[in-house]
Each structure stands twice: as C-alpha cells, then as structure tokens.
C-alpha positions in Angstrom: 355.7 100.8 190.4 354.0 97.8 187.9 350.2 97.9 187.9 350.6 94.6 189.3 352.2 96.3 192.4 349.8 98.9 193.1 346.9 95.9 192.7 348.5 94.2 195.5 349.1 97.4 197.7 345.6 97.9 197.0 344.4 94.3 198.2 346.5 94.4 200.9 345.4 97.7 202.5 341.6 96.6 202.0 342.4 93.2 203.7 343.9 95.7 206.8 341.1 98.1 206.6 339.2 94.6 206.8 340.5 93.2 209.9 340.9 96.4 211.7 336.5 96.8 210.7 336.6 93.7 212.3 338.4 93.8 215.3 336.3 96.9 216.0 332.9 95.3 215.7 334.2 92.4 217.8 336.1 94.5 220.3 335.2 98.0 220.3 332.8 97.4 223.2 335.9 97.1 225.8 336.9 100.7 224.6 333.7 102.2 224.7 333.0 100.6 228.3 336.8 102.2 229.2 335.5 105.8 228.2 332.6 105.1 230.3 334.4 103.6 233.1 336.7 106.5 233.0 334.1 109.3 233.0 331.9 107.4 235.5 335.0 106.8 237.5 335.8 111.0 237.8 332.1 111.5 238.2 332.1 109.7 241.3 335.3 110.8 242.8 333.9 114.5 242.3 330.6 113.5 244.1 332.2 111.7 247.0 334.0 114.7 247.1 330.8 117.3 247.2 329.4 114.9 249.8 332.1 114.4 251.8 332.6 118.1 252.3 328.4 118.5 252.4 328.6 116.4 255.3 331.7 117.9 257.2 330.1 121.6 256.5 327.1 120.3 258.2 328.2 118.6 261.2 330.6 121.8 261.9 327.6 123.7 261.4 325.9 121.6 264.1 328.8 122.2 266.4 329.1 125.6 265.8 325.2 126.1 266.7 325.4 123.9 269.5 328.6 125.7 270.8 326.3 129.3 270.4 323.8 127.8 273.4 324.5 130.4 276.7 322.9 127.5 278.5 325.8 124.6 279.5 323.5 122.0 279.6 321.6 122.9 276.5 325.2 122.9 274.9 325.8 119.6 276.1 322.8 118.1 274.6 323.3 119.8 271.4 326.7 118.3 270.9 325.5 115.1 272.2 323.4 115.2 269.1 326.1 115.9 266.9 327.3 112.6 264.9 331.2 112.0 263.5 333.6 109.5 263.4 337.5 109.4 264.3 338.8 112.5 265.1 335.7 114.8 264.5 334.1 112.4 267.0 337.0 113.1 269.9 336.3 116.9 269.4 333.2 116.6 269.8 333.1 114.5 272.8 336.0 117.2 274.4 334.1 120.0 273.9 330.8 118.2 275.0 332.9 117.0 278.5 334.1 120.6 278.5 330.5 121.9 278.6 329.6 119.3 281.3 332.2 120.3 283.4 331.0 123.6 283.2 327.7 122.3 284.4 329.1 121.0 287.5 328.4 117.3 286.1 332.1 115.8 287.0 330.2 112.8 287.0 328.8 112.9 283.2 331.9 115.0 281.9 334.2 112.0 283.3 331.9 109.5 281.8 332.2 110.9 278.3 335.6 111.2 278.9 335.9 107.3 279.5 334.0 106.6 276.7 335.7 108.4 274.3 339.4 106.6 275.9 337.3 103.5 275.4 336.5 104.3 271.5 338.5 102.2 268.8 337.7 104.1 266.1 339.6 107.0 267.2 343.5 108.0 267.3 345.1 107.1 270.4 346.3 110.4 271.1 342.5 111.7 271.6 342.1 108.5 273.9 345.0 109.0 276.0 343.8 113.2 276.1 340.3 111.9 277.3 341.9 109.5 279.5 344.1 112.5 281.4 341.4 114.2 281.6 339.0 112.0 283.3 341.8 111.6 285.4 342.5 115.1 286.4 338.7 115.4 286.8 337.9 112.1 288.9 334.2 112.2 289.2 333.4 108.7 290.2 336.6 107.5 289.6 338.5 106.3 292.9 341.9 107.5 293.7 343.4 104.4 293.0 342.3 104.4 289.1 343.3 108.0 288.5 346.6 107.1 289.8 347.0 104.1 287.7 345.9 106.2 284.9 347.8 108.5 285.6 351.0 106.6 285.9 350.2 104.8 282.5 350.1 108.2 281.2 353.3 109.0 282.5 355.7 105.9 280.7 358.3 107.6 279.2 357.4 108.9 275.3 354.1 109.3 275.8 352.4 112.6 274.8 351.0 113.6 278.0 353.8 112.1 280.0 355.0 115.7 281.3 351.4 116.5 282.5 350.6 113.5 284.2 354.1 113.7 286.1 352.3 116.9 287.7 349.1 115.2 288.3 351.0 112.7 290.0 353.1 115.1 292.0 350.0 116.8 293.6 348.5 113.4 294.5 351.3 112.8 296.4 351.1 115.8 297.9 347.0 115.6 298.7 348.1 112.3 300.6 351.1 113.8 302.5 353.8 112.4 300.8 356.0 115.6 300.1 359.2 113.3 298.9 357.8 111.9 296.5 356.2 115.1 295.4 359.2 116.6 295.4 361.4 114.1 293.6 358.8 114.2 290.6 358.9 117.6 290.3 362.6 118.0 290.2 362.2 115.4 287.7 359.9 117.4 285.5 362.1 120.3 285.5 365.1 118.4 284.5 363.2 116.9 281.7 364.8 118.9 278.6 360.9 118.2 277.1 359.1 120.4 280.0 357.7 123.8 278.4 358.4 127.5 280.0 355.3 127.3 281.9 355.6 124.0 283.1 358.8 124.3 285.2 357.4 127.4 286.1 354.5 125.8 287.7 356.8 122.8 289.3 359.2 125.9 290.5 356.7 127.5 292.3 355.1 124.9 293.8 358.8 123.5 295.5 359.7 127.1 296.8 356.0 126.9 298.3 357.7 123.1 300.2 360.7 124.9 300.7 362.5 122.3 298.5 365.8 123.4 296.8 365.2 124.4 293.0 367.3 122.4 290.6 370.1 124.8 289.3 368.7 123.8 285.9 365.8 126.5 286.8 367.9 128.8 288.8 370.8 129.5 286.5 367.9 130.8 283.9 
C-alpha cells in the first residue's frame, strides 16, 4: 500500500470517527433516555407487582380475621369492612350473606345478595350465584320474583340451570302443583348434565309423590 493510500485510509477513518463523535453528542440522548426508560420501565412492573400482592395479602388477611369472629354478626360487619373489586369482591359479599344467614337476617343476607347480582364490575357467574341464592333464600322477595328469577336461571346453558330446575320443582310443589313438579324433575334426571347427587335428590323426592322413576335412574 502507497503512502498516499494509507493517508487517505487515515483521513477517512478520522472523518468516520468524526461523524460518529457527532451523531453521539447530537443523539446520544435518545439512547441514554432508552436505558432509563427500560430500567424505570422493570422498576415499576416489579413494584406494581409488590403492591399488588401487598394489597391482596392484606385484604385476605382482613377476611381471614373477620372469618375468625365466633360472633355471626360481628363476622358480618368485619367483612362488610373488607374492600375488593371483581371477584375478590363477590367472595366477600358470599361469605358476608353466608354469615347473615347464619344470623337469622334472610332479610340483610338477601339484600347483599341482590346487590352483588346487581354489581357490574363483577363476572356474571358470581351475579347469577348471588342471584340463585337470593332466590332460594327469599327474604323480602315475593314469590313471584324468585320464580322469575329462578326461571331466568333455568334457560338452557346456564351454569345454575340444573339447580334452579330443583328450586322450581319444589315451588311447584309448595303451591300444590305436583305435575308440574313432577315433569321438572323427570326432566332433571334425564338431563345427561345432572350430578350423582342431584338425581339422587330428584329420585327421592318422586318415590316420596309416588311418581314413576325414569328408567334412566332405575337401570343404574
């Protein structure tokens, strides 16, 4: 290689080493606020994460120590304290219309109930639970309602359709209508979706009517 050669490689690298200098001090700013935004980025997602799971450990502490009460009603206020949202708030509610129950307050139990079917901000499965239930419980609710309720409940697909059935079949049975108590029982225990104990329960209850068994049940 000339010396003329190796002057130009020379130049050349020192006009790169140049423009990179350059682009540097007019751009190296954007990759120094990437590193930051990076490592700021994890460092939030890692505390979101520890207060995420502060805040779960503490309200399932609260529940835990309002579950502990031997008083019902002292229960029930405890958990009424207890904040959450979606389905740590339907729990919640459950176990505090569980505790009211236990109270003897139908009343109150099938108010939280209603409230909690009423409640957006939680899955409909926990709404249509809390709306059986209010059902099955009926504190103020008039027979008409818990029937409509209950038939709602009942639609085909439905996760509580099986139960409500039942429900339905011992209204008719409270108002003297044994036929139609009859027919949705033989219905449940067709149903290829009814558990054990289920058809055992609708079994039992149509020997007690002296209604024939579908052979479904008595070929088991």
């Amino acid at each position: 290689m000339s010396d003329t050669d190796s002057f130009i490689n020379e130049v050349t690298e020192e006009v790169r080493r140049d423009r990179l200098y350059g682009l540097i001090k007019r751009y190296g700013w954007i990759a120094i606020l990437a590193v930051v935004l990076l490592v700021g980025g994890a460092a939030w997602i890692e505390y979101t994460k520890a207060r995420d799971m502060a805040a779960a450990q503490a309200k399932g502490d609260a529940v835990l120590a309002a579950l502990e009460q031997d008083d019902p009603a002292a229960r029930a206020a405890a958990l009424a304290q207890v904040e959450g949202q979606g389905p740590a708030r339907a729990v919640v509610d459950l176990l505090e219309a569980a505790t009211q129950l236990e109270s003897e307050e139908a009343v109150t139990a099938t108010q939280t109930l209603q409230a909690l079917a009423l409640n957006g901000d939680v899955p409909q499965v926990y709404r249509d639970l809390a709306s059986f239930k209010a059902a099955v419980i009926g504190g103020e609710l008039d027979m008409a309602t818990r029937r409509q309720t209950l038939e709602n409940l009942a639609s085909p697909g439905q996760p509580f359709s099986l139960l409500a059935q039942e429900q339905l079949a011992l209204m008719d049975l409270a108002d003297g209508d044994s036929d139609a108590a009859v027919a949705k029982l033989t219905a449940l225990i067709e149903d290829a979706g009814a558990t054990r104990g289920l058809r055992d329960r609708a079994q039992t209850l149509m020997v007690a009517l002296g209604a024939p068994v579908p052979d479904t049940i008595q070929s088991e």
